[in-house]
C-alpha positions as CSV (number, residue, x, y, z in Angstrom):
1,X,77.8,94.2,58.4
2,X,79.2,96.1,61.1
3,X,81.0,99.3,60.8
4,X,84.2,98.8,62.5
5,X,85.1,102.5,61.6
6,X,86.3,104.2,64.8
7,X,83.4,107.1,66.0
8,X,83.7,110.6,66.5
9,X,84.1,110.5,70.1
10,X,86.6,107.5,69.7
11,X,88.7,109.4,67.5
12,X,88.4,112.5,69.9
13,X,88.6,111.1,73.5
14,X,91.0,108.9,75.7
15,X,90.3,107.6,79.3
16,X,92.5,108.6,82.4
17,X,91.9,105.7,85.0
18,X,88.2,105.9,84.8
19,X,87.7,109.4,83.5
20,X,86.9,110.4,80.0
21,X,89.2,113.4,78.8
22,X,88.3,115.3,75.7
23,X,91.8,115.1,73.7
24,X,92.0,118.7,71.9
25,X,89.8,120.2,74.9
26,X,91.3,118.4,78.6
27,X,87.6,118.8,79.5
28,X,86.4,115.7,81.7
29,X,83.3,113.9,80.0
30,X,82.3,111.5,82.3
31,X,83.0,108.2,84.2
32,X,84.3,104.9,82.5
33,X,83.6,101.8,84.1
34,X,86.3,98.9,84.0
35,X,86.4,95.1,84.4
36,X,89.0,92.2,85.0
37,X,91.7,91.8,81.9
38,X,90.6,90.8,78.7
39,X,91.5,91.4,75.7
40,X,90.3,94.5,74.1
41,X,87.4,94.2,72.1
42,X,87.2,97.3,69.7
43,X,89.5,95.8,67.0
44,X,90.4,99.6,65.3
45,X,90.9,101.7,68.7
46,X,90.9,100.1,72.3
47,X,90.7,102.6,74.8
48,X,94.0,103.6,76.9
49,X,92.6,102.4,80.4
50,X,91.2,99.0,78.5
51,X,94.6,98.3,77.9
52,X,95.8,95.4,80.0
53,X,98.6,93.9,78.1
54,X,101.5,94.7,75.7
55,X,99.5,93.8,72.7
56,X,96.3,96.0,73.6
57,X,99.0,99.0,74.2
58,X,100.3,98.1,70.8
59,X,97.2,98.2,69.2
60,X,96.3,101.6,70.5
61,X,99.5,102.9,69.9
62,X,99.0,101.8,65.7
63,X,96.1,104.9,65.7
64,X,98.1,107.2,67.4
65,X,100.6,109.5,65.6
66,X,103.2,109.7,68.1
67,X,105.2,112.2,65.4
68,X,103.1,115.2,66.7
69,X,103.5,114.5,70.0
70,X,105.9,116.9,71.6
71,X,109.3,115.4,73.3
72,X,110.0,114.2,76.5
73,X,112.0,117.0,78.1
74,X,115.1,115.8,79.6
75,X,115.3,118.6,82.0
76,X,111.7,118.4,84.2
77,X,113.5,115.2,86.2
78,X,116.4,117.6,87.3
79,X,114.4,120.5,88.0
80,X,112.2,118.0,90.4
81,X,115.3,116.6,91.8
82,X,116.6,120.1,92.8
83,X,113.3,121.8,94.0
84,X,113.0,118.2,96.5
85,X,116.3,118.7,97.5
86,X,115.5,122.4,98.4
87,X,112.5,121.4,100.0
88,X,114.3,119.3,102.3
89,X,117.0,121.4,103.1
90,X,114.0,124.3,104.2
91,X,111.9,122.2,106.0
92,X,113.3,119.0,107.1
93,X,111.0,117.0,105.4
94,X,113.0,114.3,103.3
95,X,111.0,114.0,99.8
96,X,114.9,113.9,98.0
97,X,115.4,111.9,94.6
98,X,117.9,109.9,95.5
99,X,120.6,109.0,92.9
100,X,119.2,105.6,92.5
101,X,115.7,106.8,91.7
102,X,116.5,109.2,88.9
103,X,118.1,106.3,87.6
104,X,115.3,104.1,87.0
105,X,113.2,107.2,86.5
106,X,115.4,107.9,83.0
107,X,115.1,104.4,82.2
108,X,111.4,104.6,82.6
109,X,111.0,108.3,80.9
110,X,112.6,106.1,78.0
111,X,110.5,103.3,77.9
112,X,107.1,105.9,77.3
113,X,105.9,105.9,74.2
114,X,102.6,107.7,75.3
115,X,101.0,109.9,78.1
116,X,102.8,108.5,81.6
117,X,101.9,104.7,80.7
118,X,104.0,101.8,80.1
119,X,102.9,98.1,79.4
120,X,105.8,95.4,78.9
121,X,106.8,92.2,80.3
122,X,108.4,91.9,83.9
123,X,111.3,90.6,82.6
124,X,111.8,93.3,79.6
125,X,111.2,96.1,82.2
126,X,113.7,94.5,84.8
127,X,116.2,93.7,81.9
128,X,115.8,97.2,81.1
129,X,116.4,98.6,84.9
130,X,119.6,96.1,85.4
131,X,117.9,93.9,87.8
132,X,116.7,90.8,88.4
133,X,113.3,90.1,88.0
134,X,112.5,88.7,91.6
135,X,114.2,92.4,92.5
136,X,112.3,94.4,90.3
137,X,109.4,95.5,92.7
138,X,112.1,96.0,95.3
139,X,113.3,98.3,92.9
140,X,110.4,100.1,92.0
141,X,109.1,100.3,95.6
142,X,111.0,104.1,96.6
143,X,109.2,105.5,93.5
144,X,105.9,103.8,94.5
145,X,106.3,104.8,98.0
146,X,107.4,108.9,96.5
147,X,104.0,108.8,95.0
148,X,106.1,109.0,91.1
149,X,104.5,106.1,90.2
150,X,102.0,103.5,90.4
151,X,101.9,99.9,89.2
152,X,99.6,97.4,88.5
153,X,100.3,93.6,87.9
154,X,98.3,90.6,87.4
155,X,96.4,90.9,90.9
156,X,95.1,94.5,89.1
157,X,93.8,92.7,85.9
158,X,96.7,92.7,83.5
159,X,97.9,90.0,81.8
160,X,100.2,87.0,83.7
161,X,103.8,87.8,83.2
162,X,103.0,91.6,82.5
163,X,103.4,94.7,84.0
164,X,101.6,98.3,84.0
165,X,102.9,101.7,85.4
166,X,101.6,104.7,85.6
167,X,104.7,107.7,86.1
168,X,103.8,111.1,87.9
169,X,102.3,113.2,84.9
170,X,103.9,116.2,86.3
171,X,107.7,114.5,85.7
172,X,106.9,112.4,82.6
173,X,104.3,112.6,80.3
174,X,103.9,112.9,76.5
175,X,101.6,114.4,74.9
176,X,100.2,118.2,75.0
177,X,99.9,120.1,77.8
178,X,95.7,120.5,77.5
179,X,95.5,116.4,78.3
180,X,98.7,116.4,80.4
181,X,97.1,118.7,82.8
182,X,93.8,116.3,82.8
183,X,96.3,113.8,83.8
184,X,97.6,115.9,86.7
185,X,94.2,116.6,88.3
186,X,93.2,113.1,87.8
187,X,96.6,111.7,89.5
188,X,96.4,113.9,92.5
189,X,92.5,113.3,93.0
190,X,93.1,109.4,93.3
191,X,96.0,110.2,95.5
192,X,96.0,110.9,99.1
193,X,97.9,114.4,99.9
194,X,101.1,114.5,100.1
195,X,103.8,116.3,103.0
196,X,106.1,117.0,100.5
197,X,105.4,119.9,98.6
198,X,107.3,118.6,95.5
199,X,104.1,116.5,94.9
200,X,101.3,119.2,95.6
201,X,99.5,119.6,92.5
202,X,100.3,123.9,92.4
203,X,103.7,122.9,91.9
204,X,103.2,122.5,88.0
205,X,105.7,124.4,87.1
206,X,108.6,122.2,87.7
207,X,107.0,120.1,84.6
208,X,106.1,122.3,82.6
C-alpha cells in the first residue's frame, strides 16, 4: 500500500508559477515544471500552481489553515491609489486607479481566500463584478493592461468554463510577509518593467 501521507517538503513548500518557495523560509528551491490541465493527482495536497480548476483550489485549500493567515488589509488599495495618483500628477505619466478599477479590485481582494489566486467559474466571478459574462474580460482588461493582474482561462490549461487570476502580490496577497515577498520577486521577474513607478518592485512599501 501506498502512503498517501503528505511529505516533509509537501507540508513545507508551495509553488509560485514555476518556482518552489520554502513556506516558513521565502527561500527559492528550485524549478517546477507544469503541463496542460488535469486534475490534480496528489489526492491529500495538490500543489498551488497544479491547480487548474475550482475543485483542485478546493482541495488545497482543505490542508491549509487559513485561520493563521493574517487579514487582507483594507487600506494597501488606497495607499496604491494615492501614490499612482501622485505619480501622475509629478511626472505626467498616467498609471492612476481609476474609480472603476478599485472597484473590481475590492471585489476581487474579497474573493481571495489564499496568496493573490483566485479559481471560480466565469459566470460566478462576473456575477460577482456586476457584469455580464461576455463583458467580463472587457472588464478585467484595464487591470490586465496596469500589470495588477493576470489571468488565465482555458486556452492556459484550466478547466472549460473556468477562470484563474493572479492579483499584484504587492496590493493583495494573504499570507505572511516571508512568502508574500517570494511572490513579489517572482511577479516582477515574469513581468516586463514597468514606466510607472507604482509597479517597480522597490516600491514595497505601499503593501506592506
Amino acid at each position: 500500500m501506498h502512503d498517501l501521507r503528505p511529505s516533509v517538503a509537501e507540508m513545507t513548500t508551495i509553488v509560485v508559477d514555476t518556482t518552489v518557495i520554502n513556506k516558513s523560509t521565502g527561500e527559492i528551491l528550485g524549478e517546477y515544471i507544469t503541463t496542460p490541465y488535469e486534475a490534480a493527482t496528489d489526492p491529500l495536497k495538490p500543489e498551488l500552481r497544479k491547480c487548474r480548476s475550482v475543485d483542485d483550489l478546493h482541495e488545497f485549500l482543505e490542508h491549509v489553515d487559513l485561520r493563521i493567515l493574517p487579514p487582507l488589509s483594507k487600506f494597501v488599495l488606497l495607499d496604491a491609489q494615492d501614490h499612482a495618483y501622485g505619480q501622475w500628477k509629478r511626472t505626467g505619466i498616467d498609471c492612476r486607479i481609476t474609480l472603476p478599477m478599485m472597484n473590481a479590485l475590492g471585489t476581487i481582494r474579497d474573493l481571495v481566500k489564499y496568496a493573490n489566486i483566485i479559481i471560480m467559474t466565469k459566470a460566478a466571478l462576473a456575477k460577482a463584478l456586476g457584469v455580464a459574462e461576455s463583458n467580463l474580460m472587457k472588464k478585467l482588461a484595464p487591470l490586465i493592461s496596469a500589470k495588477l493582474l493576470k489571468v488565465y482561462t482555458s486556452r492556459d490549461g484550466i478547466r472549460k468554463g473556468e477562470i484563474k487570476l493572479l492579483v499584484n502580490p504587492r496590493l493583495i496577497f494573504r499570507g505572511f510577509d516571508n512568502v508574500r515577498d517570494a511572490y513579489i520577486d517572482r511577479w516582477y521577474s515574469d513581468g516586463a518593467s514597468e514606466k510607472c513607478s507604482l509597479y517597480e518592485r522597490g516600491r514595497r512599501s505601499i503593501a506592506a
